[in-house]
C-alpha positions, 0 to 999 in steps of 0.5 A, spaced: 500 500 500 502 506 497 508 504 495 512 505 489 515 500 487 515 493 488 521 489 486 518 481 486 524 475 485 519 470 489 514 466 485 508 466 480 502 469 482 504 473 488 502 481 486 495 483 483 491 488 479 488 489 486 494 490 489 497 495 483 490 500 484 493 500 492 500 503 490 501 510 488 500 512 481 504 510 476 508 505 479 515 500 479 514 494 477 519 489 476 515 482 477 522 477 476 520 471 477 521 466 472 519 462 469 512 466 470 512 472 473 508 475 480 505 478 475 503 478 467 505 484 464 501 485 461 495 486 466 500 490 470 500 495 464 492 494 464 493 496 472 495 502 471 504 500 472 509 505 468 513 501 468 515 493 468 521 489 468 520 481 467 525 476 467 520 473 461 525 474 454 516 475 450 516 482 454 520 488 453 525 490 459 528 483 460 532 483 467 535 477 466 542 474 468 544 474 460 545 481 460 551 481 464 555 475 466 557 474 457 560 481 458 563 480 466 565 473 464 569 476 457 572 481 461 575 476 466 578 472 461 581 478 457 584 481 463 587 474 466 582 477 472 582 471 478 577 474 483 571 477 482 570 484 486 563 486 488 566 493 485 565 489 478 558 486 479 557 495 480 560 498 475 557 493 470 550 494 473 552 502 471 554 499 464 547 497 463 544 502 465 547 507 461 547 502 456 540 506 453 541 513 451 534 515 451 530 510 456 523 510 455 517 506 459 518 500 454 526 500 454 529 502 460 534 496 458 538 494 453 535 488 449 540 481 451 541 481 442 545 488 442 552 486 439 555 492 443 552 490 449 557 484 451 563 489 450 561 495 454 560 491 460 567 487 459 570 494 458 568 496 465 568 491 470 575 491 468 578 499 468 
């Protein structure tokens, strides 16, 4: 209730319609469970949510684990790196993020096909 955004990595089913028309207006929702979210995006977008994240590759804004580890692991490799550092994991999430010049509601992420994407993080993790 009266919350901004909901950040699901639980189970299916959990967040519904009803529960989004409790959140303030134009909500976050990033319903990560998979393979079926704690809500469709589909009806979360019917419910009134601005915008959405899923783990599902059929939605935009797939927040999946593809879209940092071939770059992180190309990044070790390249520079004989033997111990991941916390500070890697941040500096990639911050690739990611910047990775989209001009976000919208429907992409707010790259898509895990951009042919750039795997360079940019490999870059960063290791500067």
């Amino acid at each position: 209730v009266d919350a901004d955004v909901f950040i699901g990595v639980s189970k299916a089913g959990v967040l519904s319609q009803a529960m989004i028309h409790t959140m303030k207006p134009d909500p976050i929702v990033f319903a990560l469970a998979n393979p079926t979210p704690e809500i469709m995006p589909d009806l979360a977008k019917e419910a009134g949510v601005a915008v959405i994240a899923t783990g599902r590759s059929d939605f935009p804004n797939q927040l999946n684990n593809s879209l940092i580890f071939p770059g992180l692991f190309k990044g070790v490799l390249e520079k004989n790196i033997k111990q991941f550092e916390i500070g890697m994991f941040t500096e990639a999430a911050l690739a990611l993020a910047g990775h989209v010049k001009n976000p919208t509601r429907d992409e707010i992420l790259p898509n895990m096909f951009d042919k750039e994407l795997v360079d940019v993080i490999a870059r960063t993790v290791t500067e």
